[in-house]
N, C-alpha and C positions, 0 to 999 in steps of 0.2 A: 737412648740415654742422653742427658746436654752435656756436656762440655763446657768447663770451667770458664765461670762468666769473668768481666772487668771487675766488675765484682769483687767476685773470688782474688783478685790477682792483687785488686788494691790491698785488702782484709789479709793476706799472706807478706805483703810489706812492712803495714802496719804492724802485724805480730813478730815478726824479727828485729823489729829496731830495738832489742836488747831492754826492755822497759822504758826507753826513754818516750814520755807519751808527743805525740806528733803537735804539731801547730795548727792551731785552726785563723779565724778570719782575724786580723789584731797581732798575731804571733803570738797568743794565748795557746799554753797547754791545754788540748782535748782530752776527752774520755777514752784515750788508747793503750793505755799504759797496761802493759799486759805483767808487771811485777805483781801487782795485786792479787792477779789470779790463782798464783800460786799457795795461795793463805786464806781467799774467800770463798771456797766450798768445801762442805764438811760433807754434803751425802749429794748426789744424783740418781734419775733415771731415765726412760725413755723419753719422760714428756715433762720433767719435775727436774728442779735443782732446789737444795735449801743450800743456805751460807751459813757461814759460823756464828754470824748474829740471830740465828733461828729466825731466818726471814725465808718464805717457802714462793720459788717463782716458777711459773708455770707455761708452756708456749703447745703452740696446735689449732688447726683450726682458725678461730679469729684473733689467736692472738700469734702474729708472725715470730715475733724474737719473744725472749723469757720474760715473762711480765707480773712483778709484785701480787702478792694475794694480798691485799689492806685487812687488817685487822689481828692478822697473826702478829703472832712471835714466839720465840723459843719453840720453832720446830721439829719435830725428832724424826718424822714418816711420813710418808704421803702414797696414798692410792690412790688410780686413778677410775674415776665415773664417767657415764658420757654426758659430756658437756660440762665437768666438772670436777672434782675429787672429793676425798677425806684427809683429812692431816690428825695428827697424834702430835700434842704437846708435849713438851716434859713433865708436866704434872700429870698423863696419861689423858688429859681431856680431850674428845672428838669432835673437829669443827670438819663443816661439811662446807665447800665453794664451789658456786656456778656460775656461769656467767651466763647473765642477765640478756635474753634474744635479743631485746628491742635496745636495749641501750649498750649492751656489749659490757655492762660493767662487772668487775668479777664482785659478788656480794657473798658475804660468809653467816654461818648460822651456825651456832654449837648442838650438836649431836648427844643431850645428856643420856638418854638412856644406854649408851655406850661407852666402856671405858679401855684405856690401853690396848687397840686397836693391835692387830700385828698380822694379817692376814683377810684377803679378801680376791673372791673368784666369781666369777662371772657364770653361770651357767644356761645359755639360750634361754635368755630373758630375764635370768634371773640372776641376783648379787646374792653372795656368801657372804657375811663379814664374822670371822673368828677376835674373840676380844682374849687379851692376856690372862684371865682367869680359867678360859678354855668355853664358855657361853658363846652362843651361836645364834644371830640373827639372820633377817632375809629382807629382799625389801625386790619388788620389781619394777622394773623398766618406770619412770614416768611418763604420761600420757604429754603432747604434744603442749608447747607453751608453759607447764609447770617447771620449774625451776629451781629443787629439789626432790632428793629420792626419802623415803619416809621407811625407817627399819623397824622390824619390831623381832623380839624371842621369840626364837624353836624353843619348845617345849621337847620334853623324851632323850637329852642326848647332853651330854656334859663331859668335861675334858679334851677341848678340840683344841688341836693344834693349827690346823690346814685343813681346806676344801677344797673342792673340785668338783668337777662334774662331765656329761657329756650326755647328748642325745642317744635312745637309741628306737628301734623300730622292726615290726614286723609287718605280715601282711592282715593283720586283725588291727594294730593299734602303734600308739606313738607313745614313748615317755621318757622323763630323764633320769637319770642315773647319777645319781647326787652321792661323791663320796667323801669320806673324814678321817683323818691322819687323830689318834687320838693322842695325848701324851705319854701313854703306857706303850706305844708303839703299834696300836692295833690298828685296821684300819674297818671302819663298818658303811654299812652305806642304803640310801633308802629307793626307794623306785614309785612312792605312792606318796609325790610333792612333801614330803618332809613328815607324814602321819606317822611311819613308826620307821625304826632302825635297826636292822641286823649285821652282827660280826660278819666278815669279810673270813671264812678261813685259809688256813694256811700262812695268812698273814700275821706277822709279829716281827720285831726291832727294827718295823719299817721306819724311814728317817725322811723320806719325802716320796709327793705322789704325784707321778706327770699322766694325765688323760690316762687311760688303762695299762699302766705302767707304774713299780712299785720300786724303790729303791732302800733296801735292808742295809742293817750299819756295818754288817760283813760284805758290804760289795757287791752281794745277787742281786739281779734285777730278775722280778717276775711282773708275768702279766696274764692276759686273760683276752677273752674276745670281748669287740665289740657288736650287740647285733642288730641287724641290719636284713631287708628283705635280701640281700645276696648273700650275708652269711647269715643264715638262723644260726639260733643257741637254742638248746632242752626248751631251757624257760627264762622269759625276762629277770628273774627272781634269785637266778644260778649264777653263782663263779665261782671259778675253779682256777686260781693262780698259779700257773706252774713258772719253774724258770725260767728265763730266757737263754736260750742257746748262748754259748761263746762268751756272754756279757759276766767277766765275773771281776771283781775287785775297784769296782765302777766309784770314784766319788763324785760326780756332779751326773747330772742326768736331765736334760733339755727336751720338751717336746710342742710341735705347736700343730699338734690334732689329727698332723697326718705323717708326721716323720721323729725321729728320734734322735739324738745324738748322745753317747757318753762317752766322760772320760775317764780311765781309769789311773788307777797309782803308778802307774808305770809315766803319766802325761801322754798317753795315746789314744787317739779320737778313734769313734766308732760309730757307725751312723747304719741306720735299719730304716726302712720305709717308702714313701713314692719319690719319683722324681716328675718332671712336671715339661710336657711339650703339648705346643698348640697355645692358641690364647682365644678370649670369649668362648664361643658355643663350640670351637672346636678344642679344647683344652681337653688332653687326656694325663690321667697318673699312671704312672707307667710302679706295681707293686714290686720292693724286693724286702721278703722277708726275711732274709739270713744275715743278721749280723755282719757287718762287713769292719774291718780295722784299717785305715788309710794308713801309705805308707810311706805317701809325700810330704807329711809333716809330722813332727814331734816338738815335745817337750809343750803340749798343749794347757793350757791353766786354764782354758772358758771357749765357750764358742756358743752360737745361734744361729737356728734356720731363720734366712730372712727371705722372703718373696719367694724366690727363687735361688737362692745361694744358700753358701753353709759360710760364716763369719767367724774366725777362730784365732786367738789368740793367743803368742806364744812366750812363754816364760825371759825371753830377752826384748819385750817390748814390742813385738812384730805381731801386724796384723795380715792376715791371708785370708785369702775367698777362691769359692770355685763353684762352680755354677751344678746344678740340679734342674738344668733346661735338658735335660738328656733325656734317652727313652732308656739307657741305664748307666750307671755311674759304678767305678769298680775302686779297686782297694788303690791304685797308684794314680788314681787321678792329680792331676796339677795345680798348682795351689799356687796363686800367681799374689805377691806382696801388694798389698793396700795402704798402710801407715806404717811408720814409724814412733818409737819415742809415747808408746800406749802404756800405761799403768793400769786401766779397767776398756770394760766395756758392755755395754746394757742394752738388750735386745729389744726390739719394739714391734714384732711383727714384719714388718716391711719396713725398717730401717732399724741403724744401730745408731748409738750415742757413744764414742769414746770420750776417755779423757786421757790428756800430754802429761808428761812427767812436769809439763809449768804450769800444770793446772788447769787450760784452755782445755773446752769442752768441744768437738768437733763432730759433724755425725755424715752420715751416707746413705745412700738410699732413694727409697720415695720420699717425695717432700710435697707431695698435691696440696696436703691439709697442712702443710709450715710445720712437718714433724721434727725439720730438724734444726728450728730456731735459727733460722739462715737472713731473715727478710725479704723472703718472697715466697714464690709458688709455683715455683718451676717444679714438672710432674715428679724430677727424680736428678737427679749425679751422678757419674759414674767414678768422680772421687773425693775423695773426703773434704768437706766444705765446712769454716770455724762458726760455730755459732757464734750469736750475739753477744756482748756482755753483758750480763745483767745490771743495769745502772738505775741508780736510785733516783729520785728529786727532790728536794725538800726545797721551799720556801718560808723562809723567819724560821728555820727549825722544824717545821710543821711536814711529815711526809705526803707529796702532791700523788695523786691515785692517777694513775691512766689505765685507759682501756687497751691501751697496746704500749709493749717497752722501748724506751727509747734504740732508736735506728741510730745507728753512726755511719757516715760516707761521708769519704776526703776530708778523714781528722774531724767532721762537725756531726753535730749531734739533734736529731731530730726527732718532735712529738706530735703526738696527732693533732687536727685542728683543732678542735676544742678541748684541750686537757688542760691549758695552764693559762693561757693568754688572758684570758677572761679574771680569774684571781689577783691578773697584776695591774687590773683596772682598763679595761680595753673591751670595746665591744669588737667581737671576730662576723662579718657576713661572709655568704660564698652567693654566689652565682656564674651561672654559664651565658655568654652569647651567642647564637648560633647569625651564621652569616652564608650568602650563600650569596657566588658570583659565576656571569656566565663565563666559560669555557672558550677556544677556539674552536673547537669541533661542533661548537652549537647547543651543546650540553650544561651543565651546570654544575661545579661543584663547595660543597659544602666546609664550614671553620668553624670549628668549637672553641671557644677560649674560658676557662674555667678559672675565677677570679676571686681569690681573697683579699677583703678589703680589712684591716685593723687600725681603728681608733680609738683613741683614747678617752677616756666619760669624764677625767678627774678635772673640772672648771679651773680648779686652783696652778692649772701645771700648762705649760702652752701646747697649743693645739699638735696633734697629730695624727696624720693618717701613712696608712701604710696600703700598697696596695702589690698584689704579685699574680701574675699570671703564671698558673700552674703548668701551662700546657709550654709556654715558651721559655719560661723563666723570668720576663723582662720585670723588674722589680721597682717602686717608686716610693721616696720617701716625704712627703708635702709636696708631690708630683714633680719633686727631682728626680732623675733615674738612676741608681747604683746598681752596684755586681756582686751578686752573692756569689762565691766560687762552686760551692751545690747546691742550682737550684731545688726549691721542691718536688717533691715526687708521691705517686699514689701509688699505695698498696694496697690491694684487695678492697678498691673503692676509697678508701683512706687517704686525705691530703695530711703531708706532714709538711711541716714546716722548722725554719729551721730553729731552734730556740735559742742559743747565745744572740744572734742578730736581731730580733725581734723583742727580746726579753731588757737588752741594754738599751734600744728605741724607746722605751717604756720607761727607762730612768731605772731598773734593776741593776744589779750586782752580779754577775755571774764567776762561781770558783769551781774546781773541779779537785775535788777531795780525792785522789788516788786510790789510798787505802782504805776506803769507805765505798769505794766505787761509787759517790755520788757526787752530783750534780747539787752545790749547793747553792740557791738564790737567796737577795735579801733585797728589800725594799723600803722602804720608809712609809 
């Protein structure tokens, strides 16, 4: 696990300073004002935040901190695709956003034959999307380089509330087990890719459905096997729901395919299923089938299995974790504090997303793929690190699209190389030199210098070139040299640069709108 970077340390000053937003190069207020945050998000999740202006911003993968989707607005939902999502408008319309391989751009397309989206499940390979009239589409995986997923109607099956699914297998065959929450409370389900559908018995006033787990609006959780060549079932075809042991008066019900968590009306967590030692090819699950009730913590309001831990939440703000690296884990296990000053918090697999009673969005975890909107790609944390702010850019009014959201370090605020420079009349080049001198040992060793040059195209306005070395910092303006207090830096191949210093060379305007969270430029 790392160890809280300088980083982290700067980004936790900055968020204390009471809203007063910090100073950047000039004694110009920055994009740090953390008052705003308290007023600019209306929904999050793992990999999604919307604002209250129904703007939907997205991070993971190539895009490091939360980065605008161009072309929305008035967002109300977001699910997430790979390598992209769906969004639900307030008129109920479906735009579908991916971002574009070769260019990284996010690009959006409306989804008509879908409306008022409200549920969507993934099942090995294949996407579920449930629409608010209870109609059920499918759509699989896209083939490599396409750039959109393409849905079309299930036919046979009407009133769905929720899907699911899971594989399952014998020693003759392989298939999935496709199931549906309907709005009468039933649950039914298909085995033969979606051709025909049968009632689930024993099932009714179920209210939600986790992998072969049911949760009834009195509190019982039933379930059923999964099968598999180590456990057969009769027949692919068969289930038979019975109760779950112990589990009774349950309102929330958590599960990610191999372990369980509920909590019931009382706010007491319960957790059923593997725990997990070893890693790569020596990774074993270690089964515990019997309902267990912890009795290290109470007054639980939510919790998630993440990686390897159980993430839980408790009714005075407090978050706790405790690890499922065990070969078993019992009912008093310890439950050691993670955050404070928590209002929610949203499971993502192998990381969580909180959010502060001030609004600020923070998360934990794995971060390989920038889950948790940090600005970087360090593999994981082992404690809560603030995301980015989501910060807008507009120029003459007009909103500037980038392929990554603007970076902030030491109060300044930074975008990618080609995102805006070029709009304000500037041609941007890059190149590397490489050099190589000999050694005292007889040897030789090698200098990269990775070099942005910007100038300016507009005849009418006096010359300018800018020129910055990525790798040292040394920065030159008509090959004078000045001192950016942060220089540039690369992210995941990405030079960014800084934009108030660069953008004012230019003869721009730079203001920083707080309560907009953006970044507003103007130019002549």
């Amino acid at each position: 696990m790392k160890k809280w970077t300088k980083l982290l340390g700067l980004a936790l000053s900055l968020a204390t300073a009471a809203g007063i937003p910090s100073l950047g190069s000039g004694g110009r207020a920055e994009a740090t004002d953390t008052a705003a945050a308290v007023t600019s998000i209306s929904a999050y999740g793992p990999d999604h935040l919307i604002k209250k202006d129904g703007s939907l911003w997205v991070w993971g993968d190539s895009h490091s901190v939360p980065t605008k989707v161009p072309g929305l607005a008035e967002v109300k939902a977001s699910f997430g695709l790979v390598g992209g999502g769906l969004a639900v408008k307030q008129d109920l319309s479906v735009w579908q956003w991916q971002t574009n391989p070769k260019t990284l751009v996010l690009e959006t397309v409306q989804v008509p034959e879908m409306t008022g989206l409200k549920d969507l499940a993934w099942v090995q390979g294949t996407y579920l999307a449930v629409c608010g009239e209870g109609a059920l589409y499918q759509a699989a995986l896209p083939e490599y380089g396409v750039t959109s997923v393409s849905f079309t109607p299930v036919a046979g099956i009407d009133g769905v509330t929720a899907a699911g699914g899971y594989s399952e297998e014998n020693s003759q065959s392989y298939w999935k087990r496709y199931l549906f929450l309907k709005q009468d409370g039933t649950v039914w389900t298909s085995t033969d890719e979606l051709a025909t559908f049968h009632p689930v018995r024993n099932l009714s006033g179920i209210i939600q459905l986790e992998s072969n787990f049911a949760l009834a609006g009195d509190g019982t959780v039933w379930t059923w096997p999964i099968e598999s060549i180590y456990n057969p079932v009769a027949a692919s075809d068969v289930m038979n729901p019975v109760p779950a042991s112990s589990l009774k008066d349950i309102r929330i019900l958590r599960d990610n395919g191999r372990s369980t968590l509920a909590i019931d009306n009382s706010a007491n967590l319960w957790f059923r299923g593997m725990t997990i030692t070893g890693s790569s090819d020596g990774t074993t699950f270690h089964e515990q089938s019997v309902p267990l009730r912890f009795t290290g913590i109470s007054n639980v309001t939510d919790a998630y299995i993440m990686e390897r831990s159980i993430v839980a939440l408790t009714a005075d703000g407090k978050v706790y974790t405790t690890s499922l690296g065990e070969e078993r884990i019992t009912a008093d296990a310890e439950f050691s504090l993670l955050a404070t000053n928590i209002t929610s918090i949203k499971g993502g697999g192998r990381h969580v997303i909180m959010q502060k009673s001030d609004g600020t969005l923070w998360g934990w975890g794995v971060n390989k793929n920038a889950q948790l909107g940090y600005a970087n790609y360090d593999f994981s944390f082992d404690q809560p690190v603030p995301m980015q702010k989501p910060i807008a850019v507009t120029l003459n009014g007009e909103p500037v699209n980038l392929t990554n959201g603007v970076i902030t370090r030491s109060g300044q605020n930074f975008v990618p190389l080609r995102s805006l420079f070029d709009k304000l009349g500037a041609i941007v080049a890059y190149k590397e030199n490489h050099t190589t001198t000999p050694t005292s040992n007889g040897g030789t060793a090698s200098k990269v210098e990775k070099i942005v040059t910007i100038t300016r195209t507009a005849a009418s306005k006096p010359a300018l070139s800018i020129s910055i070395n990525t790798v040292s910092g040394e920065t030159t303006v008509n090959g004078k040299t000045v001192t950016i207090v942060t220089p540039p830096f690369i992210v995941n191949g990405t030079i960014y640069l800084p934009l108030r210093f660069i953008s004012e060379q230019l003869g721009a305007t730079v203001n920083w709108l707080p309560q907009q969270e953006e970044i507003a430029i103007s130019m002549k």
